[in-house]
TIRO-2110 file (N, C-alpha, C; in Angstrom, 1 decimal):
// TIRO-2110
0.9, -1.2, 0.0, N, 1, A
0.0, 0.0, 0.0, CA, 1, A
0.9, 1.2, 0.0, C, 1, A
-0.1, 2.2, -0.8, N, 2, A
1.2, 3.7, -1.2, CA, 2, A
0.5, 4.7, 0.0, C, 2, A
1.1, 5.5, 0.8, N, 3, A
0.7, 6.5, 1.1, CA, 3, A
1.0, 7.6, 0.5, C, 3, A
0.0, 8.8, 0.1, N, 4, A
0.1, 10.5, 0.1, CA, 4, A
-0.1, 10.5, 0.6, C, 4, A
0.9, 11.2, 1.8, N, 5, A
0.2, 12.2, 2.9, CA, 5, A
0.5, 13.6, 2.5, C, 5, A
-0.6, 14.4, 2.2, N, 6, A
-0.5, 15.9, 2.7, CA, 6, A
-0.7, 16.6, 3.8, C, 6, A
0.3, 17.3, 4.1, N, 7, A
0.2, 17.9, 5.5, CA, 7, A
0.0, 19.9, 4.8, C, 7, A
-1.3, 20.2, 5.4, N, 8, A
-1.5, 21.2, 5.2, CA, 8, A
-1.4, 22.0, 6.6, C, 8, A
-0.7, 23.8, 6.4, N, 9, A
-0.6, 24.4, 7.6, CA, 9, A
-1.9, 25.7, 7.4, C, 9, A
-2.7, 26.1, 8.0, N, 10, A
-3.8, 26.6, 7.4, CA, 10, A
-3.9, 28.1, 8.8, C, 10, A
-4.1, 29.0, 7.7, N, 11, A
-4.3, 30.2, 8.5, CA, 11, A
-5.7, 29.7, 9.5, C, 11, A
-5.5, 30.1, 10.8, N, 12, A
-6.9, 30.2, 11.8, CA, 12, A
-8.2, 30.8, 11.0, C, 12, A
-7.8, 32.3, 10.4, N, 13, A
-9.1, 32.9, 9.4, CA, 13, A
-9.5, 32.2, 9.1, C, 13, A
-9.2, 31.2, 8.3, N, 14, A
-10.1, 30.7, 6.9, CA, 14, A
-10.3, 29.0, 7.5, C, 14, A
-10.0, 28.7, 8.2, N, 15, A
-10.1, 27.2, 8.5, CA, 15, A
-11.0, 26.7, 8.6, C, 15, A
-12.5, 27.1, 9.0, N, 16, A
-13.7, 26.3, 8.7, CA, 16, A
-14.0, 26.3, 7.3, C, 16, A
-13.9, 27.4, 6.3, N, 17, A
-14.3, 27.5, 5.2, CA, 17, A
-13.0, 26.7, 4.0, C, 17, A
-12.0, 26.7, 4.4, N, 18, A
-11.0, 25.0, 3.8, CA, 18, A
-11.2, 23.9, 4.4, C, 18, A
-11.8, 24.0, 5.4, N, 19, A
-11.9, 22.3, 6.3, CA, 19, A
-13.4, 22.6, 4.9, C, 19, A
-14.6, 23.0, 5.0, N, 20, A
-15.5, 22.5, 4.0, CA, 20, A
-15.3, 22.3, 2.5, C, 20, A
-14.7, 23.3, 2.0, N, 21, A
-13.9, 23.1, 0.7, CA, 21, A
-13.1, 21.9, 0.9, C, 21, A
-12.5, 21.4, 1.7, N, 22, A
-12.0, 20.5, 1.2, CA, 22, A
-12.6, 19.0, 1.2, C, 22, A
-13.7, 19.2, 2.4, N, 23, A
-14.4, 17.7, 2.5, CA, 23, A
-15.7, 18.1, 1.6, C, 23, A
-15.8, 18.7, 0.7, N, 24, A
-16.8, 18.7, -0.4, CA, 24, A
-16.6, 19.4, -1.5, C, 24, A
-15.8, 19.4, -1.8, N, 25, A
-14.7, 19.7, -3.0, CA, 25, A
-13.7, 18.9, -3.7, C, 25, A
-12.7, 19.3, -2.7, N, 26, A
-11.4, 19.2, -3.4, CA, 26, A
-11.1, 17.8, -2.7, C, 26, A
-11.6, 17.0, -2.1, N, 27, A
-11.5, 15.1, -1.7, CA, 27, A
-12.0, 14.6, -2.9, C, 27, A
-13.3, 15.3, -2.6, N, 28, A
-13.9, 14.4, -3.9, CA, 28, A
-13.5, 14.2, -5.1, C, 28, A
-12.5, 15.4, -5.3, N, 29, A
-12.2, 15.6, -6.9, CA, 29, A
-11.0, 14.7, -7.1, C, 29, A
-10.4, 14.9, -5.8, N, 30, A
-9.0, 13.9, -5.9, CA, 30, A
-10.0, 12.2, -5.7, C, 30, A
-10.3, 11.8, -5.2, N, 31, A
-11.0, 10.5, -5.5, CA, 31, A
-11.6, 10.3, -6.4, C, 31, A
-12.4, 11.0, -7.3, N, 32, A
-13.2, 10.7, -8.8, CA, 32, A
-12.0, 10.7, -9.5, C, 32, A
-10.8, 10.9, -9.2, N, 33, A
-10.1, 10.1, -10.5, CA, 33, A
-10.1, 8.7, -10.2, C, 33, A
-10.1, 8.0, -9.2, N, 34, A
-10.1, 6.7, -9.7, CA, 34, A
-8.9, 5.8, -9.0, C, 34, A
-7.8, 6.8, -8.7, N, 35, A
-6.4, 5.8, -8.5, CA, 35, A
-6.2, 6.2, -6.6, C, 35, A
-7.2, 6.3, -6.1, N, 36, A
-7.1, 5.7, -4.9, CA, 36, A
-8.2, 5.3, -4.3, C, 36, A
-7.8, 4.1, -3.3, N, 37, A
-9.0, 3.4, -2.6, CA, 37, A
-10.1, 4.2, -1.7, C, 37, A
-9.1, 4.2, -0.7, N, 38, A
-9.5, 5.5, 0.2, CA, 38, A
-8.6, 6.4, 0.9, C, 38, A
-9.0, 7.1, 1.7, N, 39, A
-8.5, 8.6, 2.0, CA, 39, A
-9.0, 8.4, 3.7, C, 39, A
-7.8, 9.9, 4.6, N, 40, A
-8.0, 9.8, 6.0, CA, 40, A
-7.7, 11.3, 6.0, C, 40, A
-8.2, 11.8, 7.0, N, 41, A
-8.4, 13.3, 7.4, CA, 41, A
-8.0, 13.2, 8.6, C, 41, A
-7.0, 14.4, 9.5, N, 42, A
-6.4, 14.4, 10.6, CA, 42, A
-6.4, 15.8, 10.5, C, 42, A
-6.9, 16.1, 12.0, N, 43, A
-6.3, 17.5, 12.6, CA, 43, A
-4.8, 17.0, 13.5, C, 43, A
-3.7, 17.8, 13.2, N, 44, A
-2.6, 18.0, 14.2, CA, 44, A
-2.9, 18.3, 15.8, C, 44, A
-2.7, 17.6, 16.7, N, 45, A
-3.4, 18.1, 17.8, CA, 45, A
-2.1, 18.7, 18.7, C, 45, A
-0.7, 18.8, 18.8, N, 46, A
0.2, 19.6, 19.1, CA, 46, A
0.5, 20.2, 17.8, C, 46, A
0.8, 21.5, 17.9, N, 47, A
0.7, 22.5, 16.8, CA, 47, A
1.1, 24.0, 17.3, C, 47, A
1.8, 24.7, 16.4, N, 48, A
2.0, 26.5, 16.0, CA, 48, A
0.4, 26.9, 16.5, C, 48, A
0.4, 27.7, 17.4, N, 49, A
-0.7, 28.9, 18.2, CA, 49, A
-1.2, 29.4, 16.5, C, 49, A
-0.6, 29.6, 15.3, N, 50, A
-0.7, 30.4, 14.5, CA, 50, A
-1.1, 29.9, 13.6, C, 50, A
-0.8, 28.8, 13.6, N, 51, A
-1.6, 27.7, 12.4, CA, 51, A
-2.9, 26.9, 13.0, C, 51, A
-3.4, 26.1, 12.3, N, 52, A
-4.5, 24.8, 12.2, CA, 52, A
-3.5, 23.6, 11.1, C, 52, A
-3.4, 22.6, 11.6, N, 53, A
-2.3, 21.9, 10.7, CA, 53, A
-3.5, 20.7, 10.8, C, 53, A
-3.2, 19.9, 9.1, N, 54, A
-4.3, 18.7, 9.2, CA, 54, A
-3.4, 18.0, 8.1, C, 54, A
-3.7, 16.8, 8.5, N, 55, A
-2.9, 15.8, 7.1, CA, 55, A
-4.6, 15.1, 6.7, C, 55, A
-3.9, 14.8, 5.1, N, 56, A
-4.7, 14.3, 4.2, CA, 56, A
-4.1, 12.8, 4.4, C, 56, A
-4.6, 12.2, 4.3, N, 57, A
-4.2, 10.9, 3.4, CA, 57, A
-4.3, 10.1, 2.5, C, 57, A
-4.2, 9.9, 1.8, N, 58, A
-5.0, 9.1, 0.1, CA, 58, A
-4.2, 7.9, 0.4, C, 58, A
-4.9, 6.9, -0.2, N, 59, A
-4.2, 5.5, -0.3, CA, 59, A
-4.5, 5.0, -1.6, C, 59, A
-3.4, 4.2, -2.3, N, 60, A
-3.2, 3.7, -3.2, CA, 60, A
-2.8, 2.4, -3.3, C, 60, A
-2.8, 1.5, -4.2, N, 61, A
-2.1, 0.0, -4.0, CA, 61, A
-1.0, 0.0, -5.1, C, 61, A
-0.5, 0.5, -5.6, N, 62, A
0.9, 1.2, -6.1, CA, 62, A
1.3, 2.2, -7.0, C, 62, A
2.6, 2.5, -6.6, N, 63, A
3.2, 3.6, -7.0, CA, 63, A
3.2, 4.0, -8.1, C, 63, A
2.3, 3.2, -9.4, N, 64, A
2.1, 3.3, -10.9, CA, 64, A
0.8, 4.7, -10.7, C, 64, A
0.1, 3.8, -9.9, N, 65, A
-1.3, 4.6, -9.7, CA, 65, A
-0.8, 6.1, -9.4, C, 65, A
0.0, 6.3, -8.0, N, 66, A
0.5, 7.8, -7.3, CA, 66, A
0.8, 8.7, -8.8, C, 66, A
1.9, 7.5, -9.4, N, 67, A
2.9, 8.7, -10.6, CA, 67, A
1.5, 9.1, -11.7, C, 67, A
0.4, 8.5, -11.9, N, 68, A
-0.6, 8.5, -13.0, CA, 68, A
-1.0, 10.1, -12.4, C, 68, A
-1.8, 9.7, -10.9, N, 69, A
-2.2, 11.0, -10.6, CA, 69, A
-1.5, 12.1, -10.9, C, 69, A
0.0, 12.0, -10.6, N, 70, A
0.6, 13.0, -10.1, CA, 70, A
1.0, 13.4, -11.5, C, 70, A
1.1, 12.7, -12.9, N, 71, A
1.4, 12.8, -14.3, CA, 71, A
-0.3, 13.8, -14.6, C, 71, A
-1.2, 13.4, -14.3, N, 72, A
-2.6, 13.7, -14.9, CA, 72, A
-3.7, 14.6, -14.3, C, 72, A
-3.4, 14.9, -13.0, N, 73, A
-4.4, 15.6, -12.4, CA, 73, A
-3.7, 16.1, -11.4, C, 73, A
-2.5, 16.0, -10.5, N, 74, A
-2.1, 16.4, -9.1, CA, 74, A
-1.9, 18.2, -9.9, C, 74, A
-1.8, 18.6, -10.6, N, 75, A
-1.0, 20.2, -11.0, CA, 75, A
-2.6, 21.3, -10.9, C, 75, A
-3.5, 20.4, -11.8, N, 76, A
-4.9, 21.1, -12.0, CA, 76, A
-5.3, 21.2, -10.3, C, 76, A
-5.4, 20.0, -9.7, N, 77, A
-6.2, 20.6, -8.6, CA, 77, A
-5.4, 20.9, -7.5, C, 77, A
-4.0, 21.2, -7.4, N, 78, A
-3.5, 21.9, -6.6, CA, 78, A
-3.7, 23.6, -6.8, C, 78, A
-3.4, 23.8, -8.5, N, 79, A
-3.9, 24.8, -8.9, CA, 79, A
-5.4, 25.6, -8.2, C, 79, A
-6.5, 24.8, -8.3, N, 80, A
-7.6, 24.7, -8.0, CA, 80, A
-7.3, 25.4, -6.4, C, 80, A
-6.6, 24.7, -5.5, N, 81, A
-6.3, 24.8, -3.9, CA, 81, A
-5.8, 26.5, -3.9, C, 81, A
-4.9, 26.6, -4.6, N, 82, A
-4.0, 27.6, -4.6, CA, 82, A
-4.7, 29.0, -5.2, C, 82, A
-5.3, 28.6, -6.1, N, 83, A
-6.6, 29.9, -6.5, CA, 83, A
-7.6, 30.2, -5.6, C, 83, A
-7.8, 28.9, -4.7, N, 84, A
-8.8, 29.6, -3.5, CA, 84, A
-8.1, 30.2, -2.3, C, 84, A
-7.4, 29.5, -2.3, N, 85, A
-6.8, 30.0, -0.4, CA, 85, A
-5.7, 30.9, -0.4, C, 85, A
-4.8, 30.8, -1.9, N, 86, A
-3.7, 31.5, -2.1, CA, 86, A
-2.5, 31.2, -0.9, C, 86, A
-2.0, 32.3, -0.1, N, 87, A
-1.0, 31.7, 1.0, CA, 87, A
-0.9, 31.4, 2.1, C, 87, A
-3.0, 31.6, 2.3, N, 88, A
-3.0, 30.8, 3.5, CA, 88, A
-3.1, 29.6, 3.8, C, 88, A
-2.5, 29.0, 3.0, N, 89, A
-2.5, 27.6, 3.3, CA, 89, A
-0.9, 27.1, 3.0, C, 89, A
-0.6, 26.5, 3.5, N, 90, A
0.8, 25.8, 3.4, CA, 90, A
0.8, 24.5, 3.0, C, 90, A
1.3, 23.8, 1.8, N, 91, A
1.1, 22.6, 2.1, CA, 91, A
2.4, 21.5, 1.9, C, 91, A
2.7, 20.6, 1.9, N, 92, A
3.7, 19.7, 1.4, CA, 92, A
3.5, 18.0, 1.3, C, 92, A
4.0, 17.5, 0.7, N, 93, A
3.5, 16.2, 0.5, CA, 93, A
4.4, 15.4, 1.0, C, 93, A
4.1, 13.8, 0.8, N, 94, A
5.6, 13.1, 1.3, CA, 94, A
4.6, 11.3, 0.6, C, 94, A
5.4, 10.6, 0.4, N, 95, A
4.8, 9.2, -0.1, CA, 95, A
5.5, 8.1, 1.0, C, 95, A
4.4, 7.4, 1.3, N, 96, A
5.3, 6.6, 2.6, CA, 96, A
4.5, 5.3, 1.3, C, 96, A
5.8, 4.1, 2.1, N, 97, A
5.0, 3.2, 1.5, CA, 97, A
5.0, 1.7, 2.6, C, 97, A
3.8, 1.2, 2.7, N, 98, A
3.9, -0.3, 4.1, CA, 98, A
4.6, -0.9, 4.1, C, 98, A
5.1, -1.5, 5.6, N, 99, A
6.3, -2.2, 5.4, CA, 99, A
5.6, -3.6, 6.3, C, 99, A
END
């Protein structure tokens, strides 16, 4: 099994309105492509006073699938993230894979 994890760092302002945008938006969009099973949602619960930090998680059953997304769709809907929230949001990714 592939992990995405995204870890987003999220201005306090806007954080209810990207926590909804993201669980009825931008999850769904990333799941209607097709190349992951399922997905996990986490708030950070030690954390920056200044931030709201949450990890995404998408799961995949291999790394062909990750590179497809990330070849086919990861640029548009990051784009998509980044036209709404602009710099309030921080994000970075990382691929773990089960051992």
């Amino acid at each position: 099994m592939i992990l995405y994890n995204v870890t987003l760092a999220v201005e306090p302002s806007i954080s209810k309105e990207w926590l909804a945008w993201m669980k009825n938006i931008h999850i769904k969009e990333v799941m209607g492509t097709g190349l992951f099973e399922s997905y996990s949602m986490y708030e950070v619960l030690l954390q920056k006073e200044d931030t709201i930090t949450y990890s995404v998680q998408y799961f995949t059953s291999s790394l062909a699938k990750l590179q497809q997304y990330q070849a086919k769709f990861a640029s548009d809907l990051q784009a998509k993230h980044i036209a709404q929230f602009g710099d309030k949001v921080i994000a970075f990714r990382t691929v773990l894979e089960s051992v």
